[in-house]
MARLO-696256 format. One record per residue: residue number from 1; x, y, z of N, C-alpha, C, O in turn; residue in one letter. Coordinates in nm, 2 decimals, padded with zeros to 4 digits. Layout:
BEGIN
R;NUM;X;Y;Z;X;Y;Z;X;Y;Z;X;Y;Z;a
...
***
This chain:
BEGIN
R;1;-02.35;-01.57;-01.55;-02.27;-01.54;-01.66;-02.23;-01.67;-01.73;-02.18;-01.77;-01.66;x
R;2;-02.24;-01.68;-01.84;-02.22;-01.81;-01.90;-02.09;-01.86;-01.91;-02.02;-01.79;-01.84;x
R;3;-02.02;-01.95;-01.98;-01.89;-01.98;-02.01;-01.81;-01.94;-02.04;-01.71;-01.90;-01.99;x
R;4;-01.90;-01.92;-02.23;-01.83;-01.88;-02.28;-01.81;-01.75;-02.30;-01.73;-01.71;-02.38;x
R;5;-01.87;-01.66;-02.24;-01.90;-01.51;-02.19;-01.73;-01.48;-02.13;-01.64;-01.42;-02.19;x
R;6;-01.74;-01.59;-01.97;-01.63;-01.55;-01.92;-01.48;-01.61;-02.00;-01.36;-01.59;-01.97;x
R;7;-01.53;-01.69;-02.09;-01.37;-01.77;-02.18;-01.33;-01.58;-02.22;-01.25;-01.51;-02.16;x
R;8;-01.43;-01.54;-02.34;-01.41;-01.41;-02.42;-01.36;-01.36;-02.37;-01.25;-01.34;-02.42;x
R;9;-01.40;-01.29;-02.22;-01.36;-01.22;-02.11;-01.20;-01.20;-02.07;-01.12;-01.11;-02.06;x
R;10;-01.21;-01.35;-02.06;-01.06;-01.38;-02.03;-00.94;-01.34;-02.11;-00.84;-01.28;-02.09;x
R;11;-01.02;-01.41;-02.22;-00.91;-01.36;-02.33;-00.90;-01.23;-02.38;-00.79;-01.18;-02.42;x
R;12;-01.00;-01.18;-02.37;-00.96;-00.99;-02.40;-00.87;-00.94;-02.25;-00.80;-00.84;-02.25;x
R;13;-00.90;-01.02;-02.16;-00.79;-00.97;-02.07;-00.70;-01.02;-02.07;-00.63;-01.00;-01.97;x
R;14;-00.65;-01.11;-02.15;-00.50;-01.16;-02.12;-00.43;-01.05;-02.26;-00.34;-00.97;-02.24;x
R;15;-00.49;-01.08;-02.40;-00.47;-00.95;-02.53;-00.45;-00.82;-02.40;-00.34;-00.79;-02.35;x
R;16;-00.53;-00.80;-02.38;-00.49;-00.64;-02.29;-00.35;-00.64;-02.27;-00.26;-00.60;-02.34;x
R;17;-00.33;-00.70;-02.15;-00.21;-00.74;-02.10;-00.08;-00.76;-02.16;00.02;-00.69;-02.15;x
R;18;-00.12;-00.89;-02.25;00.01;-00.87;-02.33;00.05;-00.78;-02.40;00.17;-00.77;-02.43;x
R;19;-00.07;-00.68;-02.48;00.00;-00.55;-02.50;00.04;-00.43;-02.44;00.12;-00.35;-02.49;x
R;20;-00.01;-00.42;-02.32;00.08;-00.34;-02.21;00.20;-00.35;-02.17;00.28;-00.27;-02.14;x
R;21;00.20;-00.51;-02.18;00.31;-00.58;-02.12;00.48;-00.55;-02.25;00.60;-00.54;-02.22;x
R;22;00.41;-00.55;-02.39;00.44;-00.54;-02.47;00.53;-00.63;-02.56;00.64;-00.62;-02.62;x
R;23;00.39;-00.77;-02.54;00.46;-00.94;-02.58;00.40;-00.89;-02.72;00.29;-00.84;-02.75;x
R;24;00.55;-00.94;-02.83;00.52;-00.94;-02.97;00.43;-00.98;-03.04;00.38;-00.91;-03.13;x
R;25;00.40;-01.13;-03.00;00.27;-01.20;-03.03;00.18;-01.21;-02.96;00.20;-01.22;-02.84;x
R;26;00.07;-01.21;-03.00;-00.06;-01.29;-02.91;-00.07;-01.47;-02.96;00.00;-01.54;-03.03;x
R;27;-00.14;-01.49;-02.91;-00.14;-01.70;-02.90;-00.16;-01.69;-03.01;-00.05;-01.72;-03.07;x
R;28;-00.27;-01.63;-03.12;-00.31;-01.67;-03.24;-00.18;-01.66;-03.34;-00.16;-01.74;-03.43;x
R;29;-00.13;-01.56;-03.32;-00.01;-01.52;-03.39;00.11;-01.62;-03.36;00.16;-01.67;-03.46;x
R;30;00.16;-01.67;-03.24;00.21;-01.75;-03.25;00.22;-01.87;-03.29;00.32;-01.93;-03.35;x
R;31;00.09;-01.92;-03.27;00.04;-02.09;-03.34;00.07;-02.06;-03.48;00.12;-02.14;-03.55;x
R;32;00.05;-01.93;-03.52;00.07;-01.94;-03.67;00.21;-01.96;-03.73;00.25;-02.04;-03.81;x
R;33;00.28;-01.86;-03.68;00.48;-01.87;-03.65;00.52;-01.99;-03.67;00.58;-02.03;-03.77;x
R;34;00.45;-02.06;-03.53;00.52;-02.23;-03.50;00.46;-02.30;-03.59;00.54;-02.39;-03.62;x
R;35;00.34;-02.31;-03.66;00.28;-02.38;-03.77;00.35;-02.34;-03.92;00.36;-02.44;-04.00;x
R;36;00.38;-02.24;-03.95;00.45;-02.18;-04.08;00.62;-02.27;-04.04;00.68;-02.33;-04.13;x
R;37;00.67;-02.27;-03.94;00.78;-02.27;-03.93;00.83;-02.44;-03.94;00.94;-02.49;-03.97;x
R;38;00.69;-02.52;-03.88;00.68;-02.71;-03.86;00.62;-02.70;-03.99;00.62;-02.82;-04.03;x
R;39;00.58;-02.64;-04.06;00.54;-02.68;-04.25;00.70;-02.67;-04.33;00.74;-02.77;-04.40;x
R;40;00.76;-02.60;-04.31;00.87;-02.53;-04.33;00.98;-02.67;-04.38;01.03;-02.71;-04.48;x
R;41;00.97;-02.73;-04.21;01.03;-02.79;-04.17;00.98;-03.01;-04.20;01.04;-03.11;-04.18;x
R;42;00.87;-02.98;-04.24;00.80;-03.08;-04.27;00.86;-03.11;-04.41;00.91;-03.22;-04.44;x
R;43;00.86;-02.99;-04.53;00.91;-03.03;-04.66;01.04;-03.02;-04.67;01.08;-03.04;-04.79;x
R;44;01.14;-02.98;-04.58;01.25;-03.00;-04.65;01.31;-03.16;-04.62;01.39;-03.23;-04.68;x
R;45;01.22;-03.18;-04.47;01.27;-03.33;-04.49;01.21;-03.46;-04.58;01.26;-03.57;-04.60;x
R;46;01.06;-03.40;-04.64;01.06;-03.48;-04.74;01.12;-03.46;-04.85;01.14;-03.57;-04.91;x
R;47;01.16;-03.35;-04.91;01.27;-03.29;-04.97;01.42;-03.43;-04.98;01.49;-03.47;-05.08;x
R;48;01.42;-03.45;-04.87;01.57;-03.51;-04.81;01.50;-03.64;-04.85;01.57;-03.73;-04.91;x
R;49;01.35;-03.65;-04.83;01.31;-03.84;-04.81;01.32;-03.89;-04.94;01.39;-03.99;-04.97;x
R;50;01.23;-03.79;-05.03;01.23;-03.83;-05.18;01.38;-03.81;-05.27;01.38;-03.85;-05.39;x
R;51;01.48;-03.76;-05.22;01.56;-03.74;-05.31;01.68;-03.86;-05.24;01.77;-03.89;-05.32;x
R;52;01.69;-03.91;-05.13;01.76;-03.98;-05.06;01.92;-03.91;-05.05;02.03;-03.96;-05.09;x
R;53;01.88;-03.76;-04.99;02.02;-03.75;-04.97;02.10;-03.75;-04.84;02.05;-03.70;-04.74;x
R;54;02.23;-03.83;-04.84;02.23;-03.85;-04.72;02.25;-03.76;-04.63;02.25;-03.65;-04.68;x
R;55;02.28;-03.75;-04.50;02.31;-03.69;-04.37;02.39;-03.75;-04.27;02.35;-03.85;-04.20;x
R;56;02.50;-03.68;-04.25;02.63;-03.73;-04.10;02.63;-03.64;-04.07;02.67;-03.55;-04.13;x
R;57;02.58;-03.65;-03.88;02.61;-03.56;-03.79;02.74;-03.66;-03.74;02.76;-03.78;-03.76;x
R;58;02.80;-03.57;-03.68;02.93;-03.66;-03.63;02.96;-03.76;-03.66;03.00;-03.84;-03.58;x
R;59;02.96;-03.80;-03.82;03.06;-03.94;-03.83;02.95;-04.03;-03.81;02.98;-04.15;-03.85;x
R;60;02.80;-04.01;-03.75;02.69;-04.10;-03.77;02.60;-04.10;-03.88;02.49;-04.06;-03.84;x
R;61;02.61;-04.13;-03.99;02.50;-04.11;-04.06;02.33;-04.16;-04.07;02.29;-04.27;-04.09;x
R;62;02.26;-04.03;-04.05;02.11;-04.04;-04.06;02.02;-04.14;-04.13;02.02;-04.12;-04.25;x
R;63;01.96;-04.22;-04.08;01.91;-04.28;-04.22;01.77;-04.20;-04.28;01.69;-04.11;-04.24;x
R;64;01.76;-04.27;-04.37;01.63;-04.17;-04.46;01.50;-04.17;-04.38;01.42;-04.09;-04.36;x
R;65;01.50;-04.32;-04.33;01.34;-04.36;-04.28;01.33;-04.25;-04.18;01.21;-04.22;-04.16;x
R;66;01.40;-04.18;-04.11;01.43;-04.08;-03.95;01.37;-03.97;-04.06;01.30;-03.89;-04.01;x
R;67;01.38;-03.95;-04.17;01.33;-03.78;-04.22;01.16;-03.83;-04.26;01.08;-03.73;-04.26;x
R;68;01.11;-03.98;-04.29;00.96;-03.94;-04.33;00.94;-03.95;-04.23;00.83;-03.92;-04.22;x
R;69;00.99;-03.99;-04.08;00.93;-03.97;-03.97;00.90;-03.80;-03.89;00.80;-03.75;-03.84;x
R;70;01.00;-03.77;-03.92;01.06;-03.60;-03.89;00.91;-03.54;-04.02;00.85;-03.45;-03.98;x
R;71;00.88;-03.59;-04.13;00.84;-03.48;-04.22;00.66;-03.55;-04.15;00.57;-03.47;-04.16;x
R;72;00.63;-03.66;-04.10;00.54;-03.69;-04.04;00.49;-03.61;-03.89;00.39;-03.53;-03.88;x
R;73;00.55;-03.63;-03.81;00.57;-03.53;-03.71;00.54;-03.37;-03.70;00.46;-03.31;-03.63;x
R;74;00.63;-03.33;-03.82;00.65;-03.18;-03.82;00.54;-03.15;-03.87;00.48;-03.05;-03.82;x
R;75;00.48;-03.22;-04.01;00.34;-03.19;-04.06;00.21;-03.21;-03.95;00.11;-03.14;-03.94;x
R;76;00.23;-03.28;-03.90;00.06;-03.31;-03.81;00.11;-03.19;-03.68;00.02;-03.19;-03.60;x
R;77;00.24;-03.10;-03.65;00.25;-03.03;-03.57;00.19;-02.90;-03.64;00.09;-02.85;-03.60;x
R;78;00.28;-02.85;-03.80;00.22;-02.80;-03.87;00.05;-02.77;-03.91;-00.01;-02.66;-03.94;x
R;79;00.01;-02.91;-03.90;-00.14;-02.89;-03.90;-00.24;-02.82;-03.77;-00.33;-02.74;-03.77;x
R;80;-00.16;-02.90;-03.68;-00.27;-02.84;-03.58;-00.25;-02.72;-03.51;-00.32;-02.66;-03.43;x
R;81;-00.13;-02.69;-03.57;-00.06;-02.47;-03.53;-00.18;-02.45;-03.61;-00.26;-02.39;-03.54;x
R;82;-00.22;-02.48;-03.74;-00.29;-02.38;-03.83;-00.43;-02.43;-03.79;-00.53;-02.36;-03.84;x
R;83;-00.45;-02.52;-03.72;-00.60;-02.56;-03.66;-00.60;-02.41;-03.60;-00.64;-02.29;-03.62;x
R;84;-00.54;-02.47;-03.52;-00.54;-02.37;-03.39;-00.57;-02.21;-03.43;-00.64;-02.15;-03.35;x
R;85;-00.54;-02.17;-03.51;-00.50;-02.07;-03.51;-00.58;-01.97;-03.57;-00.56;-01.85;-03.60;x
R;86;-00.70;-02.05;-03.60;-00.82;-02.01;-03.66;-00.96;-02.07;-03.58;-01.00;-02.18;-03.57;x
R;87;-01.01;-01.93;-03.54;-01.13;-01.96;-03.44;-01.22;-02.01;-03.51;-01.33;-02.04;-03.47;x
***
C-alpha cells in the first residue's frame, strides 16, 4: 500500500472520529479560524504602525517598532494558516 494511500486513510479516520467524537472543527477548518483571526490581527497593528498611535500597558508605554514586528509575525502566521489550509 503506498503512502500516500495510507496518509488519505489516516485522515479519513481521524475526520471520522472527530465527528463521532463531536470536535467542532476539523484541521482544515481550523488553520483557517487561526489564519482569518493572525490576518485580523496582522492589520490592526499596522493600523497602529502607520498611524503612530501610542500604547501603555501599565504605565509602560509600547513603542511603534513592537507593532511592525507583531504585524510581521502575525502576517507570515496568517499566511501559512491559509497555506495550510488548502490541499
Amino acid at each position: 500500500m503506498s503512502e500516500r494511500l495510507k496518509s488519505r486513510q489516516a485522515a479519513t479516520r481521524y475526520r471520522r472520529d472527530c465527528h463521532e467524537m463531536g470536535s467542532p472543527l476539523e484541521p482544515i477548518g481550523y488553520s483557517r479560524l487561526a489564519a482569518a483571526i493572525f490576518a485580523i490581527v496582522a492589520v490592526l497593528q499596522l493600523v497602529r504602525a502607520l498611524a503612530g498611535s501610542p500604547v501603555t500597558v501599565a504605565r509602560t508605554e509600547i513603542p511603534i517598532w513592537a507593532s511592525w514586528v507583531a504585524f510581521v509575525v502575525a502576517g507570515l502566521l496568517a499566511w501559512v494558516g491559509f497555506t495550510v489550509s488548502h490541499p
